[in-house]
MIBAFI-526481 format. One line per field, with one value per residue (C-alpha): x, y, z; residue number from 1; chain. Coordinates in nm, 2 decimals. Layout:
BEGIN
X X	...
Y Y	...
Z Z	...
num NUM	...
cadena A	...
END
This chain:
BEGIN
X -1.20	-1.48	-1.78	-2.05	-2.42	-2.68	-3.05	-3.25	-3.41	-3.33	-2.96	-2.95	-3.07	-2.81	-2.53	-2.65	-2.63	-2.35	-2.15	-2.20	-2.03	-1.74	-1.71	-1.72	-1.41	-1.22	-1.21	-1.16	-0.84	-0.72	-0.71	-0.55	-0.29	-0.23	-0.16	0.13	0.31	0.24	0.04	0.23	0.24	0.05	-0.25	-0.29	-0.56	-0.75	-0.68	-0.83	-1.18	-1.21	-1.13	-1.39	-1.62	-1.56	-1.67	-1.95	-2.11	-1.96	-2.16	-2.46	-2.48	-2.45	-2.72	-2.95	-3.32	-3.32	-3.02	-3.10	-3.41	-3.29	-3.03	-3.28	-3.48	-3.18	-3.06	-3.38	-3.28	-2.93	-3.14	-3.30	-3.19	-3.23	-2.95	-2.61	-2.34	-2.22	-2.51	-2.46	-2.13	-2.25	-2.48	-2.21	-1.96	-2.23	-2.37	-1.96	-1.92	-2.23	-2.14	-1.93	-2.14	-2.43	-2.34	-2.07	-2.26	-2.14	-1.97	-1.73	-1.61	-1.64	-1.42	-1.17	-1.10	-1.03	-0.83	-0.61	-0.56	-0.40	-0.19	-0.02	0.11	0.19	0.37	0.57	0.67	0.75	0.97	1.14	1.25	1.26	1.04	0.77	0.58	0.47	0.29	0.14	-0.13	-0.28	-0.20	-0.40	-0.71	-0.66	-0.67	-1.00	-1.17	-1.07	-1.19	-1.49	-1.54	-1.51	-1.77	-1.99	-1.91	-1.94	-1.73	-1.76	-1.41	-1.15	-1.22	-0.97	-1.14	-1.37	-1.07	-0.91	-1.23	-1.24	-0.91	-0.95	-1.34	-1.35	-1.02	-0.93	-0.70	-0.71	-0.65	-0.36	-0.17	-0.19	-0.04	0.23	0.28	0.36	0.60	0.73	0.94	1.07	1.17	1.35	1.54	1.58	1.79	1.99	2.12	2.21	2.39	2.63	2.69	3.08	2.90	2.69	3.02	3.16	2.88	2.95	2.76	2.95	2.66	2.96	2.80	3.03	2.86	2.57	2.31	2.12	1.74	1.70	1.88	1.68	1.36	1.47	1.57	1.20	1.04	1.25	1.14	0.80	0.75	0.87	0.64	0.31	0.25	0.03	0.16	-0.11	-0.34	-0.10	0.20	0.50	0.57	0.77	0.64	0.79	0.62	0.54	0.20	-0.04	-0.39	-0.68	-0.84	-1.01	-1.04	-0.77	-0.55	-0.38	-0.10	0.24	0.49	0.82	1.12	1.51	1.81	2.09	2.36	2.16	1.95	1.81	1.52	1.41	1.38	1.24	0.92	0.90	0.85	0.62	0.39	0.34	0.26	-0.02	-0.12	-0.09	-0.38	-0.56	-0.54	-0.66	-0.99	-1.19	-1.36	-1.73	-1.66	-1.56	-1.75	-1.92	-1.88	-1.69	-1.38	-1.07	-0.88	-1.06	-0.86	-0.51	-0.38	-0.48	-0.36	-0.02	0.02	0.05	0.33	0.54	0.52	0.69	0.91	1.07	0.95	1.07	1.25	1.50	1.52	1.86	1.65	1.57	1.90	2.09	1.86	1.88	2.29	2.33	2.12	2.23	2.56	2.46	2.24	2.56	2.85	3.09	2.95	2.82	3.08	3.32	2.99	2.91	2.56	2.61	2.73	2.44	2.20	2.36	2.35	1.96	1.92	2.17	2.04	2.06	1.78	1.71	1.56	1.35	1.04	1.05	1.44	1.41	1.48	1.23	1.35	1.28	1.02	0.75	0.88	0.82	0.46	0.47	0.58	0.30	0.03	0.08	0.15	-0.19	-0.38	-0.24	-0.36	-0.69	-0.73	-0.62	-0.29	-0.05	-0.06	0.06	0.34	0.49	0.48	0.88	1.03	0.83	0.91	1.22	1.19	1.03	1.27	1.58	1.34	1.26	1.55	1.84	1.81	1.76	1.62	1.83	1.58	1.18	1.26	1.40	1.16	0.80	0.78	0.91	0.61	0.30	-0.01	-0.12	-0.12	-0.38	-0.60	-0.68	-0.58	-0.53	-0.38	-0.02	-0.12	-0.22	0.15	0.25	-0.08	0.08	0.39	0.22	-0.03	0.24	0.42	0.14	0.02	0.40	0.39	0.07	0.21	0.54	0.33	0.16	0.41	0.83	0.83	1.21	1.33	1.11	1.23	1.55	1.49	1.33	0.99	0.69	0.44	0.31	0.33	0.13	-0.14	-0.12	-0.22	-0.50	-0.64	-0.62	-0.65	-0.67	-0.99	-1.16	-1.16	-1.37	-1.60	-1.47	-1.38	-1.01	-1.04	-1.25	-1.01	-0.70	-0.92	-1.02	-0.66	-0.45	-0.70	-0.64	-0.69	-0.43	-0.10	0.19	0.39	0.47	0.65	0.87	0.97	1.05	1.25	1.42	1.53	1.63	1.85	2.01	2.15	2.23	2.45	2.55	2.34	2.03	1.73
Y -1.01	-1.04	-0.96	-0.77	-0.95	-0.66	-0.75	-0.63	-0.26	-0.14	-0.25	-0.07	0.26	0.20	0.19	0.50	0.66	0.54	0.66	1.03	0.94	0.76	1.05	1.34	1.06	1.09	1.47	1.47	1.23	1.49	1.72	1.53	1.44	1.80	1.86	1.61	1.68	2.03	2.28	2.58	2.64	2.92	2.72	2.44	2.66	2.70	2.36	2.20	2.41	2.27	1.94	1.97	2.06	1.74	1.55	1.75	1.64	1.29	1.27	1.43	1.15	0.90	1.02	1.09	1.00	0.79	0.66	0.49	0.32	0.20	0.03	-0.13	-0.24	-0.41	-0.55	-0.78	-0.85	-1.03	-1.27	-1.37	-1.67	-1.49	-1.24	-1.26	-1.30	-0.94	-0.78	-0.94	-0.84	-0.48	-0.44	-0.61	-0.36	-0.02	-0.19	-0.17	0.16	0.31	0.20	0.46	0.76	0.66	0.61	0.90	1.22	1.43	1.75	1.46	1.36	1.71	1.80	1.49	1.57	1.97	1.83	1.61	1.86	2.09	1.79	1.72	2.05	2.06	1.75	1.83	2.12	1.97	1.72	1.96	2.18	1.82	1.94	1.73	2.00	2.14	1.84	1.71	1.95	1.83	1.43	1.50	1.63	1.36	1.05	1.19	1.22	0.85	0.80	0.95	0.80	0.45	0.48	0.60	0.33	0.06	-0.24	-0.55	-0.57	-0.25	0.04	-0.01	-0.28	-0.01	0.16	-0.17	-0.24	0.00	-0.08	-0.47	-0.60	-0.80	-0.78	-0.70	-0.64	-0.96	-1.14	-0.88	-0.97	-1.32	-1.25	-1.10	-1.33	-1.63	-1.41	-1.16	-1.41	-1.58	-1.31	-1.18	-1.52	-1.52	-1.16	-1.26	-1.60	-1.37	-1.10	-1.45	-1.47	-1.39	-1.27	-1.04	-0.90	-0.84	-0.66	-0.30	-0.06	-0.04	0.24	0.54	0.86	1.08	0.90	1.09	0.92	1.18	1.22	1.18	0.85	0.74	0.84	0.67	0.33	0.33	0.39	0.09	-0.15	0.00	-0.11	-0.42	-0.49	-0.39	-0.03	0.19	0.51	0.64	0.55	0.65	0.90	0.87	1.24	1.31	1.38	1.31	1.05	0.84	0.67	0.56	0.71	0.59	0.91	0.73	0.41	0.49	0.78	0.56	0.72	0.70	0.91	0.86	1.03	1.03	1.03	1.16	0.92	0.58	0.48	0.19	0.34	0.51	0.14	-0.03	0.24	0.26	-0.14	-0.13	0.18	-0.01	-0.28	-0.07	0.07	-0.25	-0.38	-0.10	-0.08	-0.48	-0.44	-0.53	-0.20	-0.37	-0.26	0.11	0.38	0.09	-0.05	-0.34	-0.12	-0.11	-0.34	-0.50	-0.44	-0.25	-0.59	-0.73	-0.42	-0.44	-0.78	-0.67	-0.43	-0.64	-0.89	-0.70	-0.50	-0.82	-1.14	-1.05	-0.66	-0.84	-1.14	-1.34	-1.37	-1.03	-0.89	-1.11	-0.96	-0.63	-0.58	-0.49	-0.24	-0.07	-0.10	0.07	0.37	0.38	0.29	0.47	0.40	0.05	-0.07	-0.24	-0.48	-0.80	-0.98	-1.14	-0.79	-0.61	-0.90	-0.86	-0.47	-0.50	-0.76	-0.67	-0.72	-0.41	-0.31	0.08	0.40	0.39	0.15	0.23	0.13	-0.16	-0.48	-0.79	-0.94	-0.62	-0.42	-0.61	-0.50	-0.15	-0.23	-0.42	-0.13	0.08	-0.08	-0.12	0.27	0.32	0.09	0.24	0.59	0.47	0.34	0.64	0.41	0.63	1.03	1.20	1.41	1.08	0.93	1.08	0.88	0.58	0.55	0.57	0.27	0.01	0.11	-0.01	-0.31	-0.47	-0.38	-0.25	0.15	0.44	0.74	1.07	1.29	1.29	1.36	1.00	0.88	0.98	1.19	0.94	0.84	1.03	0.81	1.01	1.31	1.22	1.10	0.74	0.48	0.11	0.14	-0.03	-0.40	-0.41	-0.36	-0.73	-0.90	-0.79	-0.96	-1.25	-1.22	-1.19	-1.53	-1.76	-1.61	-1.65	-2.00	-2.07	-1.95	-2.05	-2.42	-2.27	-2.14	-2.08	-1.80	-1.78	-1.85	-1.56	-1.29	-1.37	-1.32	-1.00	-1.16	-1.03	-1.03	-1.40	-1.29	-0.99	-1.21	-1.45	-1.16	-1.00	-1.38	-1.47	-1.15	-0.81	-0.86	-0.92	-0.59	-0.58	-0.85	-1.14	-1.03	-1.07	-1.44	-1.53	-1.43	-1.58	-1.90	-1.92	-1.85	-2.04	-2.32	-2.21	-1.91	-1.66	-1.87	-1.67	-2.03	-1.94	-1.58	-1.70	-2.04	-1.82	-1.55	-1.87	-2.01	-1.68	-1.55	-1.88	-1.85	-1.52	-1.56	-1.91	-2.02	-2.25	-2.11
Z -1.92	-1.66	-1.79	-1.53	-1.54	-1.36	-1.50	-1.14	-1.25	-0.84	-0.89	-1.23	-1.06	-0.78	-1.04	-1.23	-0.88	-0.74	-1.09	-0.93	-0.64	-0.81	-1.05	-0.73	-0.58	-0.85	-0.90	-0.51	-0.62	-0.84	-0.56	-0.36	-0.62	-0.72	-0.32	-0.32	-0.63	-0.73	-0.49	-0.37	0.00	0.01	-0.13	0.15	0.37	0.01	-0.09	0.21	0.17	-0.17	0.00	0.27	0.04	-0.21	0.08	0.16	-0.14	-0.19	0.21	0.07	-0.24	-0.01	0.21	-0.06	0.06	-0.28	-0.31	0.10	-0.03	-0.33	-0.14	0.12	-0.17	-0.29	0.04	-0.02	-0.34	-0.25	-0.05	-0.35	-0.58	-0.90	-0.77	-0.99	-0.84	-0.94	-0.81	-0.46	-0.46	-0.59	-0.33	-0.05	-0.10	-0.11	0.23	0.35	0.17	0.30	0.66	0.74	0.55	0.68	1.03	1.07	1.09	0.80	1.01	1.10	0.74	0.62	0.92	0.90	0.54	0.61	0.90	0.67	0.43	0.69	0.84	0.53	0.44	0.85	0.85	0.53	0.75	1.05	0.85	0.69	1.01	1.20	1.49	1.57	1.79	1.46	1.36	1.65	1.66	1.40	1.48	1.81	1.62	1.36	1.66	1.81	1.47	1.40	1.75	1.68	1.33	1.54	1.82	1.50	1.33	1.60	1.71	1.93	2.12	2.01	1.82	1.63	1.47	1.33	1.14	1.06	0.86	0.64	0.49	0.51	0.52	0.88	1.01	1.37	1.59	1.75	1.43	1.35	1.70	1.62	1.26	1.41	1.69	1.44	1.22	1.46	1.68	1.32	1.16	1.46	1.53	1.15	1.18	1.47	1.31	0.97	1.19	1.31	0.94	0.83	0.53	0.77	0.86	0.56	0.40	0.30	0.10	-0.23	-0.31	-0.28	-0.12	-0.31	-0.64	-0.81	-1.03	-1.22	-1.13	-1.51	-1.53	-1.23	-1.39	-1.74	-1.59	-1.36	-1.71	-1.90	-1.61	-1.56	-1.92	-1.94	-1.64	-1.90	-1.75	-2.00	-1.98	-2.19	-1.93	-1.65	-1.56	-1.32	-1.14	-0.85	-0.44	-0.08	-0.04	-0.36	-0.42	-0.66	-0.76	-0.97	-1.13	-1.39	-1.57	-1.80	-1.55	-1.31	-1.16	-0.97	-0.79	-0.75	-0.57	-0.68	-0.42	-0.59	-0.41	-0.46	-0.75	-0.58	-0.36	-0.68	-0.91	-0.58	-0.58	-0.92	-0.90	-0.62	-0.70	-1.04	-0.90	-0.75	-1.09	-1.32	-1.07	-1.09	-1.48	-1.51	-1.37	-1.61	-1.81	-1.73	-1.37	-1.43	-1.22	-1.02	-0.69	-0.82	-0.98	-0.81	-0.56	-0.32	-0.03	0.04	0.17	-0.19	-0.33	-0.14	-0.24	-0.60	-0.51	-0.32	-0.57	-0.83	-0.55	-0.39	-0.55	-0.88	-0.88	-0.57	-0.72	-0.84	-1.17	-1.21	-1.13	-1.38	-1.66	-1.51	-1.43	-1.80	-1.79	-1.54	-1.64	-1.98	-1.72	-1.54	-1.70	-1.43	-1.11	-1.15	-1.44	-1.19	-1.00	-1.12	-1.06	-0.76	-0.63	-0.70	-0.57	-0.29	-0.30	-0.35	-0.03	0.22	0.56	0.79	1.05	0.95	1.07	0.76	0.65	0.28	0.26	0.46	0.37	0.39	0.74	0.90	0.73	0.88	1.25	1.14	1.04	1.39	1.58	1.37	1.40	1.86	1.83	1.62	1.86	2.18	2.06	1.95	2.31	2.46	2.62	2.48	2.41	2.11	2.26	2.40	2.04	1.97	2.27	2.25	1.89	1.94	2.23	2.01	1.76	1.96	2.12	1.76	1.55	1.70	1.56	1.69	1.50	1.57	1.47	1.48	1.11	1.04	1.32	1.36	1.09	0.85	0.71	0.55	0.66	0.93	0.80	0.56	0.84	0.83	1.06	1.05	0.72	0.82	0.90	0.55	0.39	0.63	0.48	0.15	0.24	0.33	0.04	-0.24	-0.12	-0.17	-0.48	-0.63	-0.44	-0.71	-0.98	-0.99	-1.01	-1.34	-1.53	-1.54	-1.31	-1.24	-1.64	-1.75	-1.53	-1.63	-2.01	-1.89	-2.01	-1.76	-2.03	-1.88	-1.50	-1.58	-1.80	-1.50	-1.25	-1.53	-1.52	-1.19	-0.95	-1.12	-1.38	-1.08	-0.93	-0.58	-0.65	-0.46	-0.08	0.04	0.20	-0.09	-0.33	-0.19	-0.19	-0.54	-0.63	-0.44	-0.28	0.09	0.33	0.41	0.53	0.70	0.62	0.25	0.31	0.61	0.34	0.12	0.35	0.48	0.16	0.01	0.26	0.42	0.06	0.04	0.41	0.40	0.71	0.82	0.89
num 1	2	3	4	5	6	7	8	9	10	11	12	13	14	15	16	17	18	19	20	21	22	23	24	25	26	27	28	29	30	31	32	33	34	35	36	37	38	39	40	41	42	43	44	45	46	47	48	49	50	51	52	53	54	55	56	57	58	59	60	61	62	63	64	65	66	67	68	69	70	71	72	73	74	75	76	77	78	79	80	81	82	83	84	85	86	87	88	89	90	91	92	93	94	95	96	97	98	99	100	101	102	103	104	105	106	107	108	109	110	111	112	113	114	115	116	117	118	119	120	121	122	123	124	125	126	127	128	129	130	131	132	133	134	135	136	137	138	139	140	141	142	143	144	145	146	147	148	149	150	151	152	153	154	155	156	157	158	159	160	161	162	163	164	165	166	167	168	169	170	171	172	173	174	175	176	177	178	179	180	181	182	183	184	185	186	187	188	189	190	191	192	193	194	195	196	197	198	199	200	201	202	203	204	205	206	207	208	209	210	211	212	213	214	215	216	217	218	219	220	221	222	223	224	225	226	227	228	229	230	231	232	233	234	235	236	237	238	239	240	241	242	243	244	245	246	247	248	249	250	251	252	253	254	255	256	257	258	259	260	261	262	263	264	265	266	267	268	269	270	271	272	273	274	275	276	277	278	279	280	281	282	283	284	285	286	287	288	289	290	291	292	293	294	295	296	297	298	299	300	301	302	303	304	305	306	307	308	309	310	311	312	313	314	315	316	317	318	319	320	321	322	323	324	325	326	327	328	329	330	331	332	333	334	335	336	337	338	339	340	341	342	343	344	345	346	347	348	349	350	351	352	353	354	355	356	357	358	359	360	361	362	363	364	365	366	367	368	369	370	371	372	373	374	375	376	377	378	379	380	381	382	383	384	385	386	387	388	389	390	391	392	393	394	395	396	397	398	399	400	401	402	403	404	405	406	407	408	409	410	411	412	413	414	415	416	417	418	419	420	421	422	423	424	425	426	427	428	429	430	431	432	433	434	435	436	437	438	439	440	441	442	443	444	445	446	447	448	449	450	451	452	453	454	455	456	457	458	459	460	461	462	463	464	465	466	467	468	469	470	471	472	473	474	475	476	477	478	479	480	481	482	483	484	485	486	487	488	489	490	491	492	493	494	495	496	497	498	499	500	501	502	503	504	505	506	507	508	509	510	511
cadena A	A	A	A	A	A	A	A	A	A	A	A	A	A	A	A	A	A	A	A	A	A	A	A	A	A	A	A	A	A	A	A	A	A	A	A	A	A	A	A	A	A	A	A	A	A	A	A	A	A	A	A	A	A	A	A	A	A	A	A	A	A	A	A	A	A	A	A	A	A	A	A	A	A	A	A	A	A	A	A	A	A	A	A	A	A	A	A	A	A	A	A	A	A	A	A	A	A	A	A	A	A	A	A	A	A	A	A	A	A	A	A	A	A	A	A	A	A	A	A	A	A	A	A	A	A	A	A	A	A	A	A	A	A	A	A	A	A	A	A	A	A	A	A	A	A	A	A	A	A	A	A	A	A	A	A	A	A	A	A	A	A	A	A	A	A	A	A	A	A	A	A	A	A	A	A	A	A	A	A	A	A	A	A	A	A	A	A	A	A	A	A	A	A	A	A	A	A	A	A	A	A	A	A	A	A	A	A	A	A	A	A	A	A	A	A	A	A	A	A	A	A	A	A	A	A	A	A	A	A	A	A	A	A	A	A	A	A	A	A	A	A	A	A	A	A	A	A	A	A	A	A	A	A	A	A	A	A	A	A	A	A	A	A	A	A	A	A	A	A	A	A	A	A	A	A	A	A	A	A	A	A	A	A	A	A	A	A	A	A	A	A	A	A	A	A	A	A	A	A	A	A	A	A	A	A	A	A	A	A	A	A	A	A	A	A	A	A	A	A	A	A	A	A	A	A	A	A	A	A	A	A	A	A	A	A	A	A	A	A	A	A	A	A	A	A	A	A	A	A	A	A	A	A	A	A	A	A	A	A	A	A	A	A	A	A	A	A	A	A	A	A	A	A	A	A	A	A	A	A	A	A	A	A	A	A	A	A	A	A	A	A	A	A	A	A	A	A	A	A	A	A	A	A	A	A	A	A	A	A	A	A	A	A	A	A	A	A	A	A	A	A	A	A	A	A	A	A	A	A	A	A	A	A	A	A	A	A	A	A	A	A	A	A	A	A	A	A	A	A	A	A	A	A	A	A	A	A	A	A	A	A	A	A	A	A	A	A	A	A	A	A	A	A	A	A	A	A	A	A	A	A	A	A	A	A	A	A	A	A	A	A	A	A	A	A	A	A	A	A	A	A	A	A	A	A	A	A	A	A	A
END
């Protein structure tokens, strides 16, 4: 495990003050998880007072006369070649975390994390009654104070640039476009050839409607496979919320949510998988690195990379679901008694453009993070307005795959991102994508990827993740990191090989 060399005495004091702020962000996290899974209705307007006033002093640590000059002091320390290589990268990542609270005035992030507060109790609302009017209140005061938060901020050519940053150090929208551009018109020519496919034809659903899987058995079969994947449930938990996620409240309280659908136990497994993901990355960081600016994932494209990886590289894999089908036939003897393997590999990666980005499948999630991340640009830019997001989603949704959402509920209000606030969040789940292909295009060089997952034995990936990206936390930047593991920047080329030789086997075809 990595361990952290700090000798400068200015870099010391910098930790010892930055381990208040971590401290005040992860009782702010508790908050936040307690609005999601457990706080009553009545509470939100209470609830988002105590959040405002988290931030408030999270600002006011930041801003601290004391903690600013220490952090000069060290600027000129970085410079030096007696500097570690830890405390550059200390001080690297306080100079991006102090960029936005010491260049958004503090009424702003007090007031953007009131405001989010309020949206997400709004938009759970609006959801629920399938009205969009309800929410948009609320998404309009949320766009201006991500506006506002970019002009503070600065940027050279879009601001959403500025947003994009804080998500994924140095990216832009420029360089997102071009991603797009090279795997957009592949993945769409890819889905065209597979719906030529007699096997396109012929797929049905054989997940019966009428069928009920139990919320416990759902629950019981995440835990087995979160399990066998290394998660430490005494350093995590798995409860349930709309919309699931992951939440680091502590070097050893890492936790996931989940949700259960009573007529299909797959979108339960498939979270569970991916939110783990999330967590197992968040758990490997090595202990050295707690409560400093080196803990945690370094990015949310890094940190969606892990995710992905265990949700479609090895929970959708043939592998995967050879060592799995018996256990699922043991979870559910009389729904699932009568499918074979190849049944449900194909029930796992069936090909069918949907209204939903969480249930889609991996030719056509990335054109809902496409059509995301043009409406999240557009109304950063002021080219489109909120009330006009219901038909316009709806539009792109027909343009890139084929659907159209009935209701805002299944449309715009499908996802929970913007009602906690941030924007340029979504180009980060593609980089995942793309992320999680070349790091299982390494690995699968270094050890026997595909004969482990089908004994069930992930002990090895995981080590191979601790060793390689996880112990690491947030001291080697995105680009840097990919480098050191895999020998090369960021290439889209490995996750559209590997979506071509998947599913031209999966529907008979070249692609």
């Amino acid at each position: 495990m990595k361990v952290m060399r700090v000798s400068n005495k200015v870099v010391k004091k910098l930790l010892e003050k930055y381990k208040e702020i971590s401290t005040l962000g992860k009782i702010d996290g508790v908050l936040g998880w307690d609005l999601n899974v457990n706080l009553p209705s009545k509470a939100s307007e209470e609830r988002a007072q105590q959040t405002a006033y988290m931030a408030k002093l999270i600002s006011e640590k930041w801003l601290e006369v004391e903690f600013k000059s220490l952090l000069e002091k060290a600027n000129q320390r970085s410079h030096s070649a007696r500097a570690t290589g830890d405390e550059k990268a200390i001080i690297r990542n306080l100079n991006w975390g102090a960029k936005f609270y010491h260049k958004v005035p503090k009424e702003i992030i007090i007031e953007f994390a009131e405001t989010s507060a309020k949206s997400f109790i709004a938009w759970q609302e609006a959801k629920k009654a399938n009205n969009f009017s309800i929410f948009a209140p609320h998404l309009k005061k949320m766009v201006r104070l991500n506006q506002l938060v970019a002009e503070h901020i600065g940027y050279k050519d879009n601001p959403y640039d500025a947003l994009l940053d804080l998500f994924e150090p140095g990216l832009t929208a420029k360089e997102v476009g071009k991603i797009f551009k090279t795997i957009q018109s592949t993945l769409t020519k890819i889905l065209t050839k597979i719906k030529t496919s007699p096997k396109y034809k012929q797929d049905s659903d054989v997940v019966d409607a009428n069928v009920v899987y139990s919320a416990d058995d759902q629950r019981q079969l995440c835990l087995f496979v979160l399990k066998k994947m290394g998660y430490d449930l005494e350093a995590g938990r798995m409860d349930i919320s709309t919309h699931p996620f992951t939440t680091t409240l502590g070097n050893f309280d890492i936790r996931i949510t989940n949700r259960y659908k009573p007529n299909d136990f797959r979108d339960s497994l498939m979270i569970g998988m991916h939110e783990t993901g999330h967590a197992l990355y968040e758990q490997g960081v090595s202990e050295e690195y707690a409560s400093t600016p080196l803990a945690g994932g370094v990015s949310l494209g890094i940190h969606e990379s892990q995710s992905r990886f265990w949700e479609n590289q090895i929970g959708r894999s043939w592998e995967f679901t050879k060592f799995l089908t018996p256990i699922l036939h043991a979870f559910y003897p009389d729904q699932l008694s009568g499918l074979g393997a190849e049944e449900i590999f194909r029930l796992f990666n069936m090909v069918k453009p949907s209204l939903i980005r969480t249930e889609a499948d991996e030719i056509t999630y990335n054109l809902h993070i496409a059509l995301r991340f043009e409406l999240e640009n557009a109304l950063i830019n002021n080219k489109i307005k909120v009330d006009d997001l219901p038909k316009i989603w709806k539009d792109k949704m027909k343009k890139y795959l084929g659907v159209v959402p009935k209701t805002d509920a299944e449309g715009v209000l499908q996802d929970v991102h913007w009602s906690h606030g941030p924007m340029g969040y979504f180009p980060t789940y593609t980089l995942g994508n793309l992320y999680a292909a070349q790091f299982t295009n390494k690995m699968k060089k270094e050890v026997q990827l595909n004969e482990l997952v089908e004994k069930g034995e992930l002990g090895t990936i995981l080590s191979w993740l601790r060793t390689n990206i996880h112990q690491y936390g947030s001291l080697y930047w995105p680009e840097e990191l990919v480098k050191k593991v895999t020998g090369e920047p960021l290439n889209p080329k490995y996750f559209l090989n590997y979506i071509k030789s998947k599913y031209s086997k999966i529907y008979g075809i070249k692609l």
